[in-house]
C-alpha positions as CSV (number, residue, x, y, z in Angstrom):
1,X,98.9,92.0,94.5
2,X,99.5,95.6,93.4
3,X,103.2,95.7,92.3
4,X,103.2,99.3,90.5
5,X,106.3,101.0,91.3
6,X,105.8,103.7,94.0
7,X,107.7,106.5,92.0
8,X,107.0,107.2,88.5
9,X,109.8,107.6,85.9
10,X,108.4,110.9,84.5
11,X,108.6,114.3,84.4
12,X,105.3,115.8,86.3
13,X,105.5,119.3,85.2
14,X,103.0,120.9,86.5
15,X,104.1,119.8,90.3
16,X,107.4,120.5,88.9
17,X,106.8,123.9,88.4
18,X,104.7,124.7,91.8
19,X,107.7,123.0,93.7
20,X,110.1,125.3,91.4
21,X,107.7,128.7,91.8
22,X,107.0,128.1,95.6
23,X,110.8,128.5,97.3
24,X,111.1,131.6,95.0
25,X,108.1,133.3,95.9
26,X,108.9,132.8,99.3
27,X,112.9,134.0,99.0
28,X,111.1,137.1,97.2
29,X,109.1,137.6,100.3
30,X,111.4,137.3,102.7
31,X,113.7,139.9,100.6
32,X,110.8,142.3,100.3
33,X,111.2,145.4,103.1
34,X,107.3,144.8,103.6
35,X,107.5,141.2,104.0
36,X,110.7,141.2,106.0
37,X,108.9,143.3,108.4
38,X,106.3,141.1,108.9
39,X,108.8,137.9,109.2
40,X,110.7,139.8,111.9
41,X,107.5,140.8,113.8
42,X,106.3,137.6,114.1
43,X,109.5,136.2,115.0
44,X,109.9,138.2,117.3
45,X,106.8,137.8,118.9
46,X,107.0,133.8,118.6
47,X,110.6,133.7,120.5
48,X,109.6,135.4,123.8
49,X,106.4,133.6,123.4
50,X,108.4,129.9,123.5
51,X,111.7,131.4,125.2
52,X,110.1,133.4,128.4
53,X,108.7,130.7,130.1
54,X,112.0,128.9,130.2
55,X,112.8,131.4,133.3
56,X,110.0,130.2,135.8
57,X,109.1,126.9,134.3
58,X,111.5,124.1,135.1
59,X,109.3,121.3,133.9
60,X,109.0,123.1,130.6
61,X,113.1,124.1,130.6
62,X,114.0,120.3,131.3
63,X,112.0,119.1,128.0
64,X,113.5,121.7,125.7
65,X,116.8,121.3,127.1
66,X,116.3,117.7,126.3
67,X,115.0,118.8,122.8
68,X,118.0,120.9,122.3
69,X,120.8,118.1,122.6
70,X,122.6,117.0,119.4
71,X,121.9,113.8,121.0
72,X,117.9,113.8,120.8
73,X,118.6,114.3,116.9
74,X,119.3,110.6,117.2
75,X,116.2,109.6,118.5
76,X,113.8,111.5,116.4
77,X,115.7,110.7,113.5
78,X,114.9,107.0,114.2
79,X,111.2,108.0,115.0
80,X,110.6,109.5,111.4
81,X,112.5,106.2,110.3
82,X,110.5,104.2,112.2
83,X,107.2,106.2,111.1
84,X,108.5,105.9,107.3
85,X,109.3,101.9,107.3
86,X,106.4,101.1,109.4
87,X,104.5,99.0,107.1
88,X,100.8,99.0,105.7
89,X,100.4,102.3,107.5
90,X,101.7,105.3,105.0
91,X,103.1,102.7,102.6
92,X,102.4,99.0,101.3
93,X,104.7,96.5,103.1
94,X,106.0,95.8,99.1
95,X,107.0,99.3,99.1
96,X,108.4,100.1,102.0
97,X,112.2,99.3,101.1
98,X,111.2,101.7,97.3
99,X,109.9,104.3,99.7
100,X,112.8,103.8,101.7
101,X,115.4,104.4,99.2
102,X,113.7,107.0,97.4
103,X,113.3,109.5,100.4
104,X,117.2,108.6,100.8
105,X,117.5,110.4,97.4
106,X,115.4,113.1,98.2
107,X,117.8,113.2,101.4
108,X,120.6,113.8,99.0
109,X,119.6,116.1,97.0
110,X,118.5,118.5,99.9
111,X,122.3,117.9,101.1
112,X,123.1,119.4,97.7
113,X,120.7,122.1,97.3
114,X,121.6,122.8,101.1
115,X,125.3,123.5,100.4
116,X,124.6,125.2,97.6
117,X,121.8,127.5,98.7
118,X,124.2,128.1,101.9
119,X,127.4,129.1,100.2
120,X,125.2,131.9,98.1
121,X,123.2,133.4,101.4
122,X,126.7,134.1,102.6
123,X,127.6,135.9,99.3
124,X,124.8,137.8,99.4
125,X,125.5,139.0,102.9
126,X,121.9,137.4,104.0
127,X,123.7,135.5,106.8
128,X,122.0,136.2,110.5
129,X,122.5,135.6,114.2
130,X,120.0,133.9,116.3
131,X,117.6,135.4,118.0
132,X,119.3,134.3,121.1
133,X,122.4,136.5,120.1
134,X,120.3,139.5,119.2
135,X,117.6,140.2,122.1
136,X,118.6,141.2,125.7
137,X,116.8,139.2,128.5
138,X,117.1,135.9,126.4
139,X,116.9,132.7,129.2
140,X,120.2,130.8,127.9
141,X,119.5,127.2,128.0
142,X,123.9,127.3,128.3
143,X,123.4,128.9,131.1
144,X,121.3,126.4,133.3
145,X,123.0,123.9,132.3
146,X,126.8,124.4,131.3
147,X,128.0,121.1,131.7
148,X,125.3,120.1,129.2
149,X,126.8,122.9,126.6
150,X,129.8,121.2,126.4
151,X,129.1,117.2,127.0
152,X,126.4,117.1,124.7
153,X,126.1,120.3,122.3
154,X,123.4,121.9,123.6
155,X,122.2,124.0,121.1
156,X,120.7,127.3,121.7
157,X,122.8,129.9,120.1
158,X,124.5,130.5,116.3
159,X,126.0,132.6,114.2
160,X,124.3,131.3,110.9
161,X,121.1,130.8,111.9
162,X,119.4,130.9,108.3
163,X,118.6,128.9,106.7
164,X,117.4,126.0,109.0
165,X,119.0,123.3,108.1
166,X,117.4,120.9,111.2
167,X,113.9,122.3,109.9
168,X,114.6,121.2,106.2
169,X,115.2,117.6,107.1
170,X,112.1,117.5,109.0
171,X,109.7,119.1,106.3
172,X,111.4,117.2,103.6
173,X,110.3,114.3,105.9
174,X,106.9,115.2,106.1
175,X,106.7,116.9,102.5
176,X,108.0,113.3,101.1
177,X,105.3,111.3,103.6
178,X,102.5,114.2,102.9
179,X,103.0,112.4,99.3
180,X,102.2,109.0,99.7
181,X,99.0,109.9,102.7
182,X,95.6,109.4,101.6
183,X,94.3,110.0,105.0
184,X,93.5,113.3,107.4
185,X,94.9,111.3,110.6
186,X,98.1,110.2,108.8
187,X,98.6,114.0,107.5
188,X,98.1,115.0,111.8
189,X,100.7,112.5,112.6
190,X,103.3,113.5,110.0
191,X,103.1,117.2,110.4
192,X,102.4,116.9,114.0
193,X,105.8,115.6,114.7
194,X,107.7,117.8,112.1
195,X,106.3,120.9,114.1
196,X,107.1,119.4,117.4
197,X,110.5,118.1,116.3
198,X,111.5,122.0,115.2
199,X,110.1,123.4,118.5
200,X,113.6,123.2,120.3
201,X,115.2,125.4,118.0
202,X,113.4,128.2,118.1
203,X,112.3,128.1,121.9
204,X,115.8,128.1,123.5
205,X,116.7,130.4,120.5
206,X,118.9,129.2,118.2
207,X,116.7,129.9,114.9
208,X,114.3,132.5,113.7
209,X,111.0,131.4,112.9
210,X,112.1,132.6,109.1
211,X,114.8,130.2,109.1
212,X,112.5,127.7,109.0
213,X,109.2,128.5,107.2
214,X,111.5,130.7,104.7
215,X,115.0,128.8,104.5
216,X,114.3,125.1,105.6
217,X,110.8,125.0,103.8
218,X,112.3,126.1,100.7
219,X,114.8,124.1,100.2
220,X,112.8,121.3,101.3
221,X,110.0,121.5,98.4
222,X,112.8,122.5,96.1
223,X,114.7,118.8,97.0
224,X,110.9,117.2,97.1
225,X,110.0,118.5,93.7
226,X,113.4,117.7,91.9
227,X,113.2,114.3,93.0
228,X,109.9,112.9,92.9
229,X,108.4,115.0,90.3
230,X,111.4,114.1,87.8
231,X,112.5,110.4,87.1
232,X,115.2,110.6,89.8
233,X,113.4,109.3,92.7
234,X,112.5,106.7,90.5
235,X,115.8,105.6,88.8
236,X,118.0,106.3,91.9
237,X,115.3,104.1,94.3
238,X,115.6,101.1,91.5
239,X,118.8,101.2,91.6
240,X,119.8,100.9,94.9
241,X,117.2,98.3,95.3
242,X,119.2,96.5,92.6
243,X,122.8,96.9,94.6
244,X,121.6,96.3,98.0
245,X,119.3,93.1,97.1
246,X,121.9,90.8,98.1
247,X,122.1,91.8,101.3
248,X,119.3,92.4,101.8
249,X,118.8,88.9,101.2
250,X,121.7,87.8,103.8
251,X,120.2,90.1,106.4
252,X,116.7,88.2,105.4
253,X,117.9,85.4,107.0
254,X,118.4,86.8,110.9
255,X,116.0,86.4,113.5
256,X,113.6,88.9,114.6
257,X,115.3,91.8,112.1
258,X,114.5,89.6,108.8
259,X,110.6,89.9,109.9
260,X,110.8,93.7,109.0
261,X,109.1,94.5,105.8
262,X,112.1,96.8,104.5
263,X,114.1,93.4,105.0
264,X,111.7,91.0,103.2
Protein backbone atom coordinates (compact mmCIF):
# COMPACT_ATOMS: atom_id res chain seq x y z
CA UNK A 1 0.00 0.00 0.00
CA UNK A 2 1.41 3.33 -1.19
CA UNK A 3 1.42 5.61 2.02
CA UNK A 4 3.66 8.62 0.54
CA UNK A 5 2.37 11.73 1.77
CA UNK A 6 0.35 13.56 -0.87
CA UNK A 7 2.15 17.06 -0.31
CA UNK A 8 5.80 17.29 -0.18
CA UNK A 9 7.54 19.26 2.51
CA UNK A 10 9.76 21.33 0.05
CA UNK A 11 10.29 24.17 -1.68
CA UNK A 12 9.58 23.51 -5.60
CA UNK A 13 11.10 26.47 -7.03
CA UNK A 14 10.69 26.35 -10.28
CA UNK A 15 6.62 25.97 -9.99
CA UNK A 16 7.25 28.43 -7.30
CA UNK A 17 8.36 30.97 -9.54
CA UNK A 18 5.77 30.31 -12.54
CA UNK A 19 2.93 30.58 -9.85
CA UNK A 20 4.76 33.86 -8.56
CA UNK A 21 5.55 35.33 -12.49
CA UNK A 22 2.07 34.30 -13.81
CA UNK A 23 -0.50 36.73 -11.53
CA UNK A 24 2.02 39.58 -12.34
CA UNK A 25 2.25 39.22 -15.89
CA UNK A 26 -1.32 39.12 -15.96
CA UNK A 27 -1.89 42.38 -13.46
CA UNK A 28 0.74 44.01 -15.99
CA UNK A 29 -1.65 43.19 -18.83
CA UNK A 30 -4.54 44.12 -17.50
CA UNK A 31 -2.84 47.68 -16.52
CA UNK A 32 -1.37 48.02 -20.03
CA UNK A 33 -3.74 50.72 -22.20
CA UNK A 34 -3.31 47.99 -25.12
CA UNK A 35 -4.20 45.12 -23.04
CA UNK A 36 -6.98 46.90 -21.18
CA UNK A 37 -8.51 47.50 -24.50
CA UNK A 38 -8.59 44.25 -25.40
CA UNK A 39 -10.04 43.00 -21.86
CA UNK A 40 -12.77 45.56 -22.17
CA UNK A 41 -13.63 44.54 -25.76
CA UNK A 42 -14.04 41.18 -25.08
CA UNK A 43 -16.00 41.85 -22.07
CA UNK A 44 -18.04 43.59 -23.49
CA UNK A 45 -18.77 41.42 -26.21
CA UNK A 46 -19.10 38.34 -23.78
CA UNK A 47 -21.90 40.21 -21.48
CA UNK A 48 -24.48 40.93 -24.20
CA UNK A 49 -23.57 37.66 -25.50
CA UNK A 50 -24.74 35.72 -21.99
CA UNK A 51 -27.00 38.78 -20.77
CA UNK A 52 -29.27 39.41 -24.04
CA UNK A 53 -30.98 36.35 -24.15
CA UNK A 54 -32.19 36.72 -20.64
CA UNK A 55 -34.94 39.13 -22.27
CA UNK A 56 -36.79 36.49 -24.54
CA UNK A 57 -35.67 33.36 -22.99
CA UNK A 58 -37.46 32.37 -19.77
CA UNK A 59 -36.15 28.87 -19.71
CA UNK A 60 -32.65 30.33 -19.89
CA UNK A 61 -33.53 33.42 -17.28
CA UNK A 62 -35.03 30.78 -14.69
CA UNK A 63 -31.55 28.79 -14.57
CA UNK A 64 -29.37 31.78 -14.14
CA UNK A 65 -31.61 33.37 -11.76
CA UNK A 66 -31.18 30.10 -9.92
CA UNK A 67 -27.41 30.31 -10.54
CA UNK A 68 -27.36 33.80 -9.15
CA UNK A 69 -28.81 33.07 -5.53
CA UNK A 70 -26.40 33.28 -2.63
CA UNK A 71 -28.19 30.22 -1.83
CA UNK A 72 -26.99 27.95 -4.89
CA UNK A 73 -23.37 28.88 -3.46
CA UNK A 74 -24.33 26.16 -1.01
CA UNK A 75 -24.96 23.62 -3.28
CA UNK A 76 -21.97 23.89 -5.57
CA UNK A 77 -19.85 24.34 -2.79
CA UNK A 78 -20.88 20.87 -1.59
CA UNK A 79 -20.52 19.52 -5.27
CA UNK A 80 -16.69 20.56 -5.47
CA UNK A 81 -16.58 18.96 -1.87
CA UNK A 82 -18.23 16.13 -2.84
CA UNK A 83 -16.03 15.98 -6.24
CA UNK A 84 -12.73 16.48 -3.91
CA UNK A 85 -13.59 13.71 -1.10
CA UNK A 86 -14.85 11.32 -3.58
CA UNK A 87 -12.49 8.64 -3.19
CA UNK A 88 -10.18 6.55 -5.68
CA UNK A 89 -11.31 8.91 -8.33
CA UNK A 90 -8.85 12.19 -8.23
CA UNK A 91 -7.35 10.97 -4.94
CA UNK A 92 -6.43 7.57 -3.09
CA UNK A 93 -9.11 6.76 -0.50
CA UNK A 94 -5.76 7.01 2.12
CA UNK A 95 -5.52 10.51 0.92
CA UNK A 96 -8.54 11.84 0.82
CA UNK A 97 -8.73 13.39 4.48
CA UNK A 98 -4.53 14.91 3.52
CA UNK A 99 -6.11 16.22 0.35
CA UNK A 100 -8.86 17.35 2.26
CA UNK A 101 -7.05 19.39 4.69
CA UNK A 102 -4.48 20.64 2.52
CA UNK A 103 -6.92 22.44 -0.11
CA UNK A 104 -8.44 23.88 3.35
CA UNK A 105 -4.97 25.66 3.61
CA UNK A 106 -4.82 26.57 0.22
CA UNK A 107 -8.53 28.01 1.04
CA UNK A 108 -6.88 30.16 3.64
CA UNK A 109 -4.35 31.53 2.25
CA UNK A 110 -6.50 32.74 -0.83
CA UNK A 111 -8.73 34.46 2.11
CA UNK A 112 -5.46 36.19 2.98
CA UNK A 113 -4.06 37.04 -0.30
CA UNK A 114 -7.82 38.05 -1.13
CA UNK A 115 -8.02 40.76 1.61
CA UNK A 116 -4.86 41.78 0.94
CA UNK A 117 -4.84 42.14 -2.82
CA UNK A 118 -8.47 43.85 -2.26
CA UNK A 119 -7.50 46.55 0.23
CA UNK A 120 -4.56 47.65 -2.39
CA UNK A 121 -7.02 47.65 -5.75
CA UNK A 122 -8.95 50.19 -3.84
CA UNK A 123 -5.77 52.26 -3.05
CA UNK A 124 -4.88 52.25 -6.36
CA UNK A 125 -8.18 53.53 -7.51
CA UNK A 126 -8.52 50.15 -9.70
CA UNK A 127 -11.91 49.55 -8.14
CA UNK A 128 -14.93 49.01 -10.90
CA UNK A 129 -18.69 48.71 -11.37
CA UNK A 130 -20.26 45.87 -12.94
CA UNK A 131 -21.06 45.68 -16.17
CA UNK A 132 -24.62 45.59 -15.17
CA UNK A 133 -24.19 49.23 -13.72
CA UNK A 134 -22.28 50.48 -16.67
CA UNK A 135 -24.25 49.47 -20.03
CA UNK A 136 -27.86 50.75 -20.82
CA UNK A 137 -30.34 48.00 -22.05
CA UNK A 138 -28.86 45.55 -19.36
CA UNK A 139 -31.91 42.68 -18.60
CA UNK A 140 -31.82 42.98 -14.56
CA UNK A 141 -32.33 39.67 -13.15
CA UNK A 142 -33.72 42.23 -9.82
CA UNK A 143 -36.02 43.26 -11.97
CA UNK A 144 -37.89 39.85 -12.88
CA UNK A 145 -37.77 38.77 -9.89
CA UNK A 146 -37.80 41.41 -6.92
CA UNK A 147 -38.95 39.41 -4.31
CA UNK A 148 -35.95 37.06 -5.10
CA UNK A 149 -33.50 40.28 -4.67
CA UNK A 150 -34.38 40.66 -1.33
CA UNK A 151 -35.32 36.92 0.12
CA UNK A 152 -32.42 35.44 -1.25
CA UNK A 153 -29.56 37.93 -2.58
CA UNK A 154 -29.89 37.67 -5.86
CA UNK A 155 -26.85 38.77 -7.22
CA UNK A 156 -26.52 40.62 -10.45
CA UNK A 157 -25.18 43.95 -9.72
CA UNK A 158 -22.00 45.57 -7.57
CA UNK A 159 -20.07 48.25 -6.97
CA UNK A 160 -16.66 46.30 -6.57
CA UNK A 161 -16.82 44.01 -9.10
CA UNK A 162 -12.91 43.32 -9.40
CA UNK A 163 -11.45 41.22 -8.42
CA UNK A 164 -13.82 38.01 -8.52
CA UNK A 165 -13.75 36.73 -5.51
CA UNK A 166 -16.60 33.75 -6.36
CA UNK A 167 -14.29 33.06 -9.47
CA UNK A 168 -11.04 32.63 -7.22
CA UNK A 169 -12.55 29.97 -5.09
CA UNK A 170 -13.63 28.03 -8.01
CA UNK A 171 -10.19 28.11 -9.95
CA UNK A 172 -8.32 27.59 -6.77
CA UNK A 173 -10.66 24.52 -6.72
CA UNK A 174 -9.86 23.35 -9.90
CA UNK A 175 -6.05 24.72 -9.98
CA UNK A 176 -5.66 22.49 -6.56
CA UNK A 177 -7.60 19.26 -8.33
CA UNK A 178 -5.77 20.14 -11.83
CA UNK A 179 -2.74 19.03 -9.42
CA UNK A 180 -3.38 15.76 -8.28
CA UNK A 181 -5.34 14.63 -12.17
CA UNK A 182 -3.40 12.29 -14.20
CA UNK A 183 -6.23 11.93 -16.64
CA UNK A 184 -7.89 14.07 -19.73
CA UNK A 185 -11.55 13.14 -18.48
CA UNK A 186 -10.84 14.14 -14.80
CA UNK A 187 -9.15 17.63 -16.14
CA UNK A 188 -13.00 18.04 -18.35
CA UNK A 189 -14.80 17.39 -15.25
CA UNK A 190 -12.89 19.73 -12.94
CA UNK A 191 -12.62 22.69 -15.26
CA UNK A 192 -15.98 21.93 -16.73
CA UNK A 193 -17.73 22.76 -13.60
CA UNK A 194 -15.38 25.68 -12.52
CA UNK A 195 -16.53 27.38 -15.88
CA UNK A 196 -20.04 26.57 -15.41
CA UNK A 197 -20.06 27.47 -11.75
CA UNK A 198 -18.71 31.29 -12.72
CA UNK A 199 -21.37 31.48 -15.58
CA UNK A 200 -23.98 33.28 -13.29
CA UNK A 201 -21.87 36.07 -12.60
CA UNK A 202 -21.09 37.32 -15.53
CA UNK A 203 -24.44 36.53 -17.49
CA UNK A 204 -26.86 38.49 -15.24
CA UNK A 205 -23.98 40.99 -14.90
CA UNK A 206 -22.52 41.27 -11.86
CA UNK A 207 -18.72 40.70 -12.91
CA UNK A 208 -16.53 41.48 -15.91
CA UNK A 209 -15.02 38.78 -17.60
CA UNK A 210 -11.52 40.45 -16.30
CA UNK A 211 -12.58 40.01 -12.85
CA UNK A 212 -12.26 36.66 -13.22
CA UNK A 213 -9.54 35.57 -15.75
CA UNK A 214 -7.51 38.70 -14.39
CA UNK A 215 -8.50 39.20 -10.59
CA UNK A 216 -9.86 35.70 -9.41
CA UNK A 217 -7.20 33.61 -11.57
CA UNK A 218 -4.52 35.55 -10.06
CA UNK A 219 -5.01 35.27 -6.87
CA UNK A 220 -5.89 31.78 -7.22
CA UNK A 221 -2.36 30.49 -8.70
CA UNK A 222 -0.76 32.96 -6.31
CA UNK A 223 -2.66 31.00 -3.12
CA UNK A 224 -2.01 27.54 -5.23
CA UNK A 225 1.67 28.14 -5.55
CA UNK A 226 2.33 29.43 -1.99
CA UNK A 227 0.83 26.59 -0.60
CA UNK A 228 1.64 23.55 -2.40
CA UNK A 229 4.84 24.48 -3.90
CA UNK A 230 6.32 25.52 -0.31
CA UNK A 231 6.13 23.10 2.76
CA UNK A 232 2.84 24.71 3.99
CA UNK A 233 0.34 22.54 2.41
CA UNK A 234 2.36 19.92 3.76
CA UNK A 235 2.99 20.98 7.41
CA UNK A 236 -0.54 22.74 7.87
CA UNK A 237 -2.42 19.32 6.27
CA UNK A 238 -0.28 17.06 8.99
CA UNK A 239 -1.15 18.97 11.43
CA UNK A 240 -4.60 19.18 11.28
CA UNK A 241 -4.73 15.59 10.61
CA UNK A 242 -2.86 15.28 13.98
CA UNK A 243 -5.65 17.64 16.01
CA UNK A 244 -8.72 16.32 14.31
CA UNK A 245 -7.74 12.44 14.60
CA UNK A 246 -9.68 12.01 17.58
CA UNK A 247 -12.65 12.84 16.26
CA UNK A 248 -12.32 11.71 13.59
CA UNK A 249 -12.11 8.59 15.25
CA UNK A 250 -15.47 9.16 17.37
CA UNK A 251 -17.26 10.17 14.14
CA UNK A 252 -15.65 6.62 12.74
CA UNK A 253 -17.94 4.98 14.77
CA UNK A 254 -21.52 6.27 13.26
CA UNK A 255 -23.46 4.49 10.78
CA UNK A 256 -23.53 5.16 7.20
CA UNK A 257 -21.16 8.62 7.72
CA UNK A 258 -18.16 6.47 9.24
CA UNK A 259 -18.15 4.51 5.74
CA UNK A 260 -16.75 7.78 4.07
CA UNK A 261 -13.19 7.53 3.25
CA UNK A 262 -12.36 11.18 4.71
CA UNK A 263 -13.82 9.49 7.97
CA UNK A 264 -11.87 6.21 7.92
Amino acid sequence: MDNRPLFQAKWSWGPLAACTVLPIALLCFWLWPFGQILCLTFDEWLFHSLNAPLADNTTWRYIWTVGSLRPFDIVVGLILLTVLIRADWVFKASQVREAFFGFLVTLILLVVVRALFSKWVDAMGWQHDSPSMVFDNVVHLSDYYPNLEKAWELKDRSSKSFPGDHASVLLIWALFMSLFSRRLVQHLVIWGLALLFMLPRLVAGAHWGQDDYIGGLLMAVLAVGWSCHTPLAAKGSALLMRWTAPLFRIVAKLPLVGRLAIIR
